[in-house]
N, C-alpha and C positions, 0 to 999 in steps of 0.2 A: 709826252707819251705818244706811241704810234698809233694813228688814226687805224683802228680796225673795225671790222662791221659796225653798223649801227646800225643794223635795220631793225621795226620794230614793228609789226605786224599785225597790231591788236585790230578791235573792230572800230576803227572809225575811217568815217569817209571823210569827203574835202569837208571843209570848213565853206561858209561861206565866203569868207576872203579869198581862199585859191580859186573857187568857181567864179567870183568877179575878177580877181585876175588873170585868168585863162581868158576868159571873155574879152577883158577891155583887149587882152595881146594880138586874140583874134583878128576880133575888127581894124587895128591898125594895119595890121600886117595886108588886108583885106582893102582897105584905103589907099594906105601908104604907099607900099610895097610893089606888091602886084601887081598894079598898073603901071608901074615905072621899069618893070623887070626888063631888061634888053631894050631898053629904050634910054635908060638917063645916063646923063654925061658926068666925068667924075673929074676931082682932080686931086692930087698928093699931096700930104697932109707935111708938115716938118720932118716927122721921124719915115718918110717914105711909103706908108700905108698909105691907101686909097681911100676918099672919101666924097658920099655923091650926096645930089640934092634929097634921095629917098633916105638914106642916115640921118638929115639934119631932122626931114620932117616926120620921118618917125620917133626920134627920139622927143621932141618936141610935145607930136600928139600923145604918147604915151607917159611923160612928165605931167601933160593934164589930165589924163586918165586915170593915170597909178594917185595919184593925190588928193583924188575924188572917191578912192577907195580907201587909203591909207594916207593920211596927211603929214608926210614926211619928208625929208630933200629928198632931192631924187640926183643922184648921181650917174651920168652920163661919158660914154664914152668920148660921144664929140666934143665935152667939154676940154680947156685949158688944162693943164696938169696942175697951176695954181689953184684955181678952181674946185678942180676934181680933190685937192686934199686941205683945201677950205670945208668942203663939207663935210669929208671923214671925220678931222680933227671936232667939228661942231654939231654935228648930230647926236643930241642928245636921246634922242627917243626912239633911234632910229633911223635907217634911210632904204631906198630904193636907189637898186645898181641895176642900172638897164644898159647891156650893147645891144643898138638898133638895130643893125645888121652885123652881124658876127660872121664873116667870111665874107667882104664887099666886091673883094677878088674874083671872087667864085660868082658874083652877084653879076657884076660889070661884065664880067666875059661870058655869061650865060650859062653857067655850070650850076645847076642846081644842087647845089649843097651847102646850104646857108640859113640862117636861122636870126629870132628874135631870141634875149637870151632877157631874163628879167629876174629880181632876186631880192627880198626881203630880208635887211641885216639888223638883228638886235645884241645890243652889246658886240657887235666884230665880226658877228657868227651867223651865218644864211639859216635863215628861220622858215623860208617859203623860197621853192624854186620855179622857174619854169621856160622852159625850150622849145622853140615852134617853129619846124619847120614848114612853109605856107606852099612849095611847093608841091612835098608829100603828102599836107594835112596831116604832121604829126606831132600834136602836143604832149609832150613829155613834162610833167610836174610830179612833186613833192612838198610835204610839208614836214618837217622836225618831227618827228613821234609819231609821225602818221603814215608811212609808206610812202611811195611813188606810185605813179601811175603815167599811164600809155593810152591817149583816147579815151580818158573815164576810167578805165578797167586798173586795174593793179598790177604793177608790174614787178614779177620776181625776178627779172633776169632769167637767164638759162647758162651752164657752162656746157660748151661742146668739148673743149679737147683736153684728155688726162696729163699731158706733158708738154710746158714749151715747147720744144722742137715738132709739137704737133700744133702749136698756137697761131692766131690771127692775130697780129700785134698793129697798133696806128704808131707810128712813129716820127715824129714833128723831127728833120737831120740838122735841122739848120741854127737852133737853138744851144745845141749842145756841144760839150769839148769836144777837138777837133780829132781827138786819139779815140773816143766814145763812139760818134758819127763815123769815123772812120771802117771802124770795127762793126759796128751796123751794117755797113754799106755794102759791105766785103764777107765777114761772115757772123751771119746774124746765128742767135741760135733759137729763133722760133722758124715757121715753116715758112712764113711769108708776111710781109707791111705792108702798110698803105698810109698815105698821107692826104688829106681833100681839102684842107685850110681851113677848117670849121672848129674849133676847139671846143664851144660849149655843144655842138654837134655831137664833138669824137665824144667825150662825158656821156655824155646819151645814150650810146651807140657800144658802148662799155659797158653802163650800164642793162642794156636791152642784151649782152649775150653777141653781138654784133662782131667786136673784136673782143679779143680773152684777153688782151694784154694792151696797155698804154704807158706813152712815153713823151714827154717836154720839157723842152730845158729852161722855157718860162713865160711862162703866163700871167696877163694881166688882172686885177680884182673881177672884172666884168666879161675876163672868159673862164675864170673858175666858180663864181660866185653862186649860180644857181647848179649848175652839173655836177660841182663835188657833191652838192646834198640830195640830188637825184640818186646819183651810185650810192650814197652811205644809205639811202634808205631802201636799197634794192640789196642790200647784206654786202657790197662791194669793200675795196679796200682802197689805200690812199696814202700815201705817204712824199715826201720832196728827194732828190737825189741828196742833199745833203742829211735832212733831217728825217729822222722815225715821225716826227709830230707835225703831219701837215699844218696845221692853226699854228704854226709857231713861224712858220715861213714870212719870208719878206711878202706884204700885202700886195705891195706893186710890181711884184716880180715872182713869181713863187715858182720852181720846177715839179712836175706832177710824174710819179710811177703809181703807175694803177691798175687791177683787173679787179673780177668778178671774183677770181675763186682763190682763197687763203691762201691751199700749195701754191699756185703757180706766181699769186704773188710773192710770196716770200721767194719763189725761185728766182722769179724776172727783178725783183729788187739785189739780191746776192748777185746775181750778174752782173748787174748795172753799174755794183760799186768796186765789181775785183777789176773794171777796166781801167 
């Protein structure tokens, strides 16, 4: 079934699980982070990603954080790929999917637009989100049934433009078939894209009304994990370029078409697949 709204509005605020994990995300970010911003050295990972000494030791401090809240693996980007689905397969009760730095590109070279991305999964399915970026101060969370929020407050989203070809679309060129990116490139049919290498970011950023329309040809657990359940709980939509049922996508790979608002989704999806 195709992933459509699930926002659900009722009157609850955080739990106190979200407000301990907004907190502990804080302070690492605050630790970790920040003080290393334009300063630390990095070096490339196998698959060609960047990866610095502030990734290792965030994920690290936030592995003893998040487990002192919720005691559960905690699955990490910087880990091995063995590794990383050693714990999938065995988590029984659960786990925490943490990317340290979610954009390290953007990080290393001093482009603010990069985030802590953290995400509570039961049975398969993000139960608790949350997105922080420490340069803005913007933490973005959600909780399953409880809405999202933006700095405490509740966040509905907003849609600004009535048609595609009036839309703000993010658009990842590099992921996708070569006749799709092509045809992006050359002639898109929203008004204008943007790309900033942030993906639990762009989710965010989707969600908040930012851009009307999104687009990747494939993401990892740990850059959808928390930001799909941000947008589902701000009434957004979601679905994979192949599939109508985002949950049903390859976990370690999955492609994301997405906006805020129904029409424009269904229209930016019919696009996507007559190319």
């Amino acid at each position: 079934m195709e992933q459509r709204s699930l926002s659900k509005t009722g009157a609850f605020g955080m739990s106190a699980l979200l407000k301990a994990t907004i907190a502990a995300v804080k302070l690492v970010a605050a630790e970790e982070i920040m003080p290393r911003y334009l300063k630390v050295a990095h070096k490339h990972k196998s698959d060609g990603s960047l990866c610095t000494d502030a990734d290792i030791a965030t994920q690290t401090a936030l592995a003893r954080k998040l487990q002192a809240i919720c005691n559960v693996p905690v699955l990490g980007e910087e880990m091995t790929e063995d590794e990383q689905h050693a714990i999938w397969h065995s988590a029984q009760e659960g786990l925490w999917c943490v990317d340290p730095i979610d954009g390290t590109s953007n990080f290393v070279h001093g482009l603010p637009y990069f985030a802590v991305s953290v995400a509570l999964l039961r049975d398969g399915k993000s139960v608790l989100g949350v997105v922080y970026d420490p340069v803005s101060d913007e933490m973005f969370a959600a909780e399953s049934g409880r809405g999202a929020y933006l700095n405490g407050e509740k966040l509905f989203g907003r849609v600004t433009a009535q048609t595609m070809s009036r839309a703000l679309a993010n658009v990842d060129l590099k992921r996708l078939s070569a006749g799709l990116a092509a045809t992006l490139a050359t002639r898109p049919p929203c008004a204008s894209q943007r790309n900033f290498g942030a993906s639990a970011l762009d989710w965010c950023y989707t969600a908040a009304g930012r851009y009307d329309l999104y687009l990747h040809g494939g993401q990892k657990l740990w850059d959808y994990a928390a930001g799909v359940l941000i947008l589902s709980e701000t009434g957004g939509y979601a679905c994979c370029i192949e599939s109508d049922d985002f949950a049903a996508g390859n976990v370690w790979q999955r492609s994301v078409i997405a906006a805020r608002s129904e029409t424009l989704f269904d229209e930016w999806k019919k696009w996507i697949r007559a190319q």
